[in-house]
C-alpha positions as CSV (number, residue, x, y, z in Angstrom):
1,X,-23.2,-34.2,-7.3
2,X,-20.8,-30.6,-6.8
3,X,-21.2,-28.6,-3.9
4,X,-22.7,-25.9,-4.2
5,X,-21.2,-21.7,-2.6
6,X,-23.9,-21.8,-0.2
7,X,-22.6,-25.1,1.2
8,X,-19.4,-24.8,1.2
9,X,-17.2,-22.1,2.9
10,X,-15.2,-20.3,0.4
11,X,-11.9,-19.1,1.3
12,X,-9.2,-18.3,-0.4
13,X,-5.9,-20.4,1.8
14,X,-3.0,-17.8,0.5
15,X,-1.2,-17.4,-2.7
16,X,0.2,-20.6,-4.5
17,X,2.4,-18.4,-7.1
18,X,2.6,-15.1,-8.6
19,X,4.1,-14.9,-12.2
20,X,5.6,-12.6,-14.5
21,X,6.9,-12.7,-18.0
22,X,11.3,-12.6,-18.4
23,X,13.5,-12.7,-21.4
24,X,16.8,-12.8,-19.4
25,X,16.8,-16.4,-18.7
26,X,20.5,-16.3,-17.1
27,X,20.1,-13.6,-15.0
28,X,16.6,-14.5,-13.6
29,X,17.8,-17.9,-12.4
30,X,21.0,-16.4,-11.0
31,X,19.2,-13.7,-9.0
32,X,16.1,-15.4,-7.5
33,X,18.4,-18.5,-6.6
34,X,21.7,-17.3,-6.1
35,X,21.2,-13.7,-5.2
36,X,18.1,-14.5,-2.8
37,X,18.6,-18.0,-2.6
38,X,14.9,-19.3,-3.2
39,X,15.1,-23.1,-4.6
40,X,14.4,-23.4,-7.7
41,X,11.8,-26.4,-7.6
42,X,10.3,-26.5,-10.5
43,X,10.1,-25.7,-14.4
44,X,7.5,-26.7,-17.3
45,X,8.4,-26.8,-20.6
46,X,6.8,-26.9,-23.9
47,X,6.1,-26.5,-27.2
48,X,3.6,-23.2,-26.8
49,X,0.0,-24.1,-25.5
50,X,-2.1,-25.1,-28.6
51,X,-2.2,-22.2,-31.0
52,X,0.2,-21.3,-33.6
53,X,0.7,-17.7,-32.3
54,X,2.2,-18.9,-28.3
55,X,5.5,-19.1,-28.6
56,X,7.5,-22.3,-27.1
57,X,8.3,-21.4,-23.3
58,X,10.0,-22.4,-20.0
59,X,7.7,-21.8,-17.0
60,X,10.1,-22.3,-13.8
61,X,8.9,-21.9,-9.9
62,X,11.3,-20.5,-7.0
63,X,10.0,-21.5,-3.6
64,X,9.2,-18.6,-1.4
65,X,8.2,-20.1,1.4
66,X,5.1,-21.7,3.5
67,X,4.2,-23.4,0.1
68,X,4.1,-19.9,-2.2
69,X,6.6,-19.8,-4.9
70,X,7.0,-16.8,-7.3
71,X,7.4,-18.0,-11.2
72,X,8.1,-16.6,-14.4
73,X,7.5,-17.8,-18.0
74,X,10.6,-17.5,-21.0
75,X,9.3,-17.3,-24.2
76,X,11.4,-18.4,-26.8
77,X,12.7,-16.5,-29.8
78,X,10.7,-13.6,-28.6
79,X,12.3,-9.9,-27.0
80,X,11.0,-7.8,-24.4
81,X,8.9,-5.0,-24.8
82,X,10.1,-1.3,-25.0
83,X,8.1,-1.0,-21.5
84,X,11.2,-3.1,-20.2
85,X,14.0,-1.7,-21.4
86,X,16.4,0.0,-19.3
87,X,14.2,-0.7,-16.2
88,X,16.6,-3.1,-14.0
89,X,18.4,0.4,-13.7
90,X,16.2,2.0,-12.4
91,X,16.6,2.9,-8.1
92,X,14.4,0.8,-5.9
93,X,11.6,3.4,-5.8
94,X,8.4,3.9,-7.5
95,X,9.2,6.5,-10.3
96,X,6.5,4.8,-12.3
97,X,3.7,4.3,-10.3
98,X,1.8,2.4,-13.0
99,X,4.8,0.2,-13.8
100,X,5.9,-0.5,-9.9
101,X,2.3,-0.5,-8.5
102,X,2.5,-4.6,-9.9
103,X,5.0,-6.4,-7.2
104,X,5.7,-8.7,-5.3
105,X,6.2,-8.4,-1.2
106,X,7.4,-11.1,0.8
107,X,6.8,-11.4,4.3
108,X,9.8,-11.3,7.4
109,X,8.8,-11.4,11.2
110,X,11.3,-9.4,12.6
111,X,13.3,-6.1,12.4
112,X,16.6,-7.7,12.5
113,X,15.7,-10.6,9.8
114,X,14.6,-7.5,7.9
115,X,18.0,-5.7,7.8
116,X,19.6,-9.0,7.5
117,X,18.0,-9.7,4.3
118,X,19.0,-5.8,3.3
119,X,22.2,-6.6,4.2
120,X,22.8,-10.0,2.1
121,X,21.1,-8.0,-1.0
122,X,23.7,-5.1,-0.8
123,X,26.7,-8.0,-0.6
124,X,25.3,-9.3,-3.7
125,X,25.8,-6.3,-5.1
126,X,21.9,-5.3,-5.7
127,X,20.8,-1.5,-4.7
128,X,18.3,-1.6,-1.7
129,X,16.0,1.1,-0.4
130,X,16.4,2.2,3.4
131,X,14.0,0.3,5.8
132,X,10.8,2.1,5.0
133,X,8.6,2.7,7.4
134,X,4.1,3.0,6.6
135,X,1.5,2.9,8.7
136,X,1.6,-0.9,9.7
137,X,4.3,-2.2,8.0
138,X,7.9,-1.8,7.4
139,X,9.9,-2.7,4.0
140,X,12.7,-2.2,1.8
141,X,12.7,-2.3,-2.1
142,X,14.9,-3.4,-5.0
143,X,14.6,-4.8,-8.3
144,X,15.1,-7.8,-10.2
145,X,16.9,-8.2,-13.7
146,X,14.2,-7.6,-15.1
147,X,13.4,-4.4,-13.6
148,X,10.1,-5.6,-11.4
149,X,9.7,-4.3,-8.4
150,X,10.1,-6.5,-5.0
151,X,9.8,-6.3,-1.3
152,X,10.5,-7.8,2.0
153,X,8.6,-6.6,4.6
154,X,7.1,-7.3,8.6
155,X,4.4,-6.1,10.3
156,X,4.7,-3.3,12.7
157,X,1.4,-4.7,14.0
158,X,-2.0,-7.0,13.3
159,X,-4.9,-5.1,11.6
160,X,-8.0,-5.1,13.7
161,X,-12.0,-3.9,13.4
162,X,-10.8,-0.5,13.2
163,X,-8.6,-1.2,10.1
164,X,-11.8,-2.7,8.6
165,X,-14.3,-0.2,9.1
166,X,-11.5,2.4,8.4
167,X,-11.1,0.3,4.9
168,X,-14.7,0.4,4.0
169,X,-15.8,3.7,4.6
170,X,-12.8,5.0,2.1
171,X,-13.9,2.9,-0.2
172,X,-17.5,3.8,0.2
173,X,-16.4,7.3,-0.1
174,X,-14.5,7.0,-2.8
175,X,-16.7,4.9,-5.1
176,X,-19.8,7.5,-4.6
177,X,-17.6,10.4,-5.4
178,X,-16.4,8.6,-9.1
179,X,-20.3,7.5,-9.3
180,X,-20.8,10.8,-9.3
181,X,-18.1,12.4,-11.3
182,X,-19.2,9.5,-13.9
183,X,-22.3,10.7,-14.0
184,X,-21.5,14.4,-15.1
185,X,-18.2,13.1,-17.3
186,X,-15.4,14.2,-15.0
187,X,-13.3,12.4,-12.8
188,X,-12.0,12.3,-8.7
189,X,-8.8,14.4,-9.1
190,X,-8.2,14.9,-5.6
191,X,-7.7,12.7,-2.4
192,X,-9.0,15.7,-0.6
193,X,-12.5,15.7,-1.8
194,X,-12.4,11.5,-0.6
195,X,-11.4,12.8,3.0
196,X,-14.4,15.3,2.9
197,X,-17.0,12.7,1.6
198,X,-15.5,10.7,4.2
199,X,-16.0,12.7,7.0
200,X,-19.8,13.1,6.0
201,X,-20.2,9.6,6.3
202,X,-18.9,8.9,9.5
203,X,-20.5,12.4,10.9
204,X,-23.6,10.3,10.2
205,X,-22.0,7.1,11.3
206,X,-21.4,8.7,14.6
207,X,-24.9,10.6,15.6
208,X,-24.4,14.2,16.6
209,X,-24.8,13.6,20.4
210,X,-20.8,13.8,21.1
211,X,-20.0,16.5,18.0
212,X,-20.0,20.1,18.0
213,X,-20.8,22.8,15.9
214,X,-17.4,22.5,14.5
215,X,-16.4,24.7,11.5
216,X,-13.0,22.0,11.1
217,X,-13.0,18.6,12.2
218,X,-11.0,15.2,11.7
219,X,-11.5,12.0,12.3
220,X,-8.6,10.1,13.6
221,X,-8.8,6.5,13.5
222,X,-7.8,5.0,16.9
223,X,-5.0,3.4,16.0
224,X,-1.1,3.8,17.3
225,X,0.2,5.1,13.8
226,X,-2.2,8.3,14.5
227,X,-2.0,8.3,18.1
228,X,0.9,11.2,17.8
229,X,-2.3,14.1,16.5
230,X,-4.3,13.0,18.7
231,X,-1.6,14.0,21.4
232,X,-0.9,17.4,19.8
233,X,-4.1,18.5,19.2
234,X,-4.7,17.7,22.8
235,X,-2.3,20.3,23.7
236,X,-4.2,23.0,21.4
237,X,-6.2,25.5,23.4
238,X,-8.3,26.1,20.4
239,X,-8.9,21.8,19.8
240,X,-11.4,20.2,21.2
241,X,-10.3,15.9,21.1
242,X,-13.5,14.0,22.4
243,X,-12.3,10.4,23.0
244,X,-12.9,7.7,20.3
245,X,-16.6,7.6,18.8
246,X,-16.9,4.6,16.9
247,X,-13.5,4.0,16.7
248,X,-12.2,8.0,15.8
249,X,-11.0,10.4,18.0
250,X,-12.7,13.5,16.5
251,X,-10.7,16.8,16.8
252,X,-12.4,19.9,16.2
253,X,-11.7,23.7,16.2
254,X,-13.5,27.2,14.6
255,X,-10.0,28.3,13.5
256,X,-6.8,27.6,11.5
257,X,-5.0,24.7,12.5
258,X,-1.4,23.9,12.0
259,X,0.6,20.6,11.9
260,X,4.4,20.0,11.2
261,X,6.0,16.3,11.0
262,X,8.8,16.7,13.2
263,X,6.1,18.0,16.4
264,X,4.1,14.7,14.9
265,X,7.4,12.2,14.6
266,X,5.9,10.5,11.5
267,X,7.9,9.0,8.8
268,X,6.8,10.9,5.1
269,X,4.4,7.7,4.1
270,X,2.2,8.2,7.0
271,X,2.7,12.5,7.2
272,X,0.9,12.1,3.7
273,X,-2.0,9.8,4.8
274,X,-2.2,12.2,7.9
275,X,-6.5,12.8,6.9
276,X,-7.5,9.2,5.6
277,X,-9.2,8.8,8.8
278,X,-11.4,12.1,7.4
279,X,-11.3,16.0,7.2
280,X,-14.2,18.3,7.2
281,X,-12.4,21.8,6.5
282,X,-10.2,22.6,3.6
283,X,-6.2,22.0,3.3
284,X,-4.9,25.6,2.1
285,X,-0.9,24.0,2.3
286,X,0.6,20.7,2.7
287,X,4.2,19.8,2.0
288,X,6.6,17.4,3.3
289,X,7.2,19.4,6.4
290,X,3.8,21.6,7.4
291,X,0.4,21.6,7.0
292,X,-2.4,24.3,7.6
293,X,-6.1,23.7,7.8
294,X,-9.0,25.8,7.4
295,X,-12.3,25.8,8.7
296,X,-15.1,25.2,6.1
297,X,-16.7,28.6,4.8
C-alpha cells in the first residue's frame, strides 16, 4: 500500500544535481576539477537511451558539496549549437539575459571565503566579476568553457516573514496585471505599473486607519537593505514616514519627491529595485544616479 500526499509531508531536501549539455569534453573536466577543484565522482556511460535518434553519451558528476554535485552530459559525434558559439568569451555579466538567466550559484559563508574563491579563479587565469553586492546576497560571476554562467555567493542575511509576504504580494500583483493584459491581448511592459498594483494591494492590506490622504506614497519593506529611504525621507519636511504597518514603512508626500544613490548609499542592484516594496505616484526619471517622483494626478 503507497502513501498517500496527505500523509506524508512533502518536502523537497535540496538539490541532488543540476545538469547541462557540453561538447568540450577536455576543457569541462579540466575546469570544474582542476580550475575549481570539485571531485569528479562519478560518470555514466552508454550507448544512447533506447531510441535510434539519442546519441551515445558520457554523463559525469563534480561534487559540489553537502551531497549536490553539478553534471553535464557529452554527446558523442554531435556539435554544439550556434547559441553556443563564441559564448565562453563573453565577460562574466548578463549581456543575454535569456541565455545567463539559466545558472548555477554555489553557496560560501563568509566574505573572506568569498574573495578567496575570486582570488583562486583569477590565478587560474578565468575573468571574475567584482564582489557584487543585491539586496541579501553577495556574489561574483564567471563562466565556464562552455560559456554557462556561474556564481559563488553568501548571504548578507536570513530571509524572514517580511521577505515572504513581500514575495507574495509581487507576485499577486504581477500575475493579476498579465491576467489582465491577457485578457485584452497585450502584455505587462513595465515594472512600474507591478509597483502601482502593488501598492493597491497592500493599501487594502493595511486598513486606512494609519494612511493619509496621500497624493504619493511608498511602501518600504522593513528590512535593513531599505532602511537607508526610510532614513532620508525622514529628514524631508514635505514626508510623512509612519512606522512599519504590516511590515512597510509607508512614506507619503502631496509633492515631488527626489532620491539620488549616493544620499541612499545603495549599490546599483538594489538603487534599481528601490519601489518593489510599492509606489502609488508616477516615476517621471530614473537613472543610475537620480530619481524624481510624482504625485498621482
Amino acid at each position: 500500500m503507497h502513501a498517500t500526499a496527505d500523509a506524508v509531508r512533502l518536502r523537497l531536501g535540496g538539490v541532488d544535481h543540476t545538469a547541462r549539455p557540453t561538447w568540450k569534453l577536455k576543457e569541462t573536466v579540466e575546469f570544474y576539477r582542476d580550475s575549481l577543484g570539485l571531485p569528479l565522482i562519478h560518470t555514466v556511460s552508454a550507448r544512447g537511451w533506447g531510441t535510434g535518434a539519442h546519441p551515445d553519451f558520457l554523463h559525469f558528476f563534480f561534487d559540489s558539496g553537502h551531497g549536490s554535485t553539478i553534471a553535464f552530459f557529452y554527446y558523442l559525434n554531435s556539435d554544439a549549437p550556434e547559441t553556443l558559439r563564441g559564448r565562453s568569451k563573453m565577460r562574466p555579466a548578463p549581456d543575454d539575459h535569456v541565455f545567463d538567466a539559466t545558472h548555477t550559484a554555489w553557496l560560501v559563508d563568509t566574505a573572506e571565503e568569498l574573495h578567496t574563491w575570486r582570488q583562486r579563479l583569477l590565478d587560474k587565469g578565468v575573468e571574475v566579476s567584482a564582489e557584487t553586492r543585491h539586496e541579501v546576497i553577495e556574489s561574483i560571476y564567471f563562466r565556464d568553457p562552455n560559456g554557462y554562467f556561474l556564481e559563488i555567493t553568501r548571504k548578507l542575511r536570513p530571509l524572514n516573514s517580511v521577505d515572504a509576504l513581500d514575495a507574495s504580494l509581487t507576485l499577486d500583483a504581477a500575475i493579476q496585471l498579465e491576467d489582465e493584459a491577457r485578457s485584452t491581448g497585450s502584455r505587462v511592459t513595465k515594472i512600474d505599473s507591478i509597483w502601482t498594483r502593488k501598492a493597491q494591494l497592500l493599501t487594502v492590506h493595511a486598513g486606512d486607519t494609519r494612511l493619509n490622504n496621500a497624493t504619493l506614497r511608498l511602501f518600504v519593506p522593513d528590512l535593513p537593505e531599505f532602511a537607508a529611504i526610510v532614513t532620508v525621507a525622514n529628514q524631508q519636511p514635505s514626508c510623512k514616514v509612519t512606522a512599519p504597518i504590516a511590515g512597510y514603512h509607508v512614506i507619503e508626500a502631496n509633492e515631488p519627491l527626489e532620491f539620488t544613490r549616493k544620499e541612499l548609499g545603495l549599490k546599483p542592484a538594489v538603487w534599481y529595485g528601490l519601489f518593489t516594496g510599492g509606489l502609488q505616484g508616477r516615476i517621471e526619471s530614473f537613472d543610475r544616479d537620480r530619481v524624481r517622483l510624482l504625485p498621482q494626478p
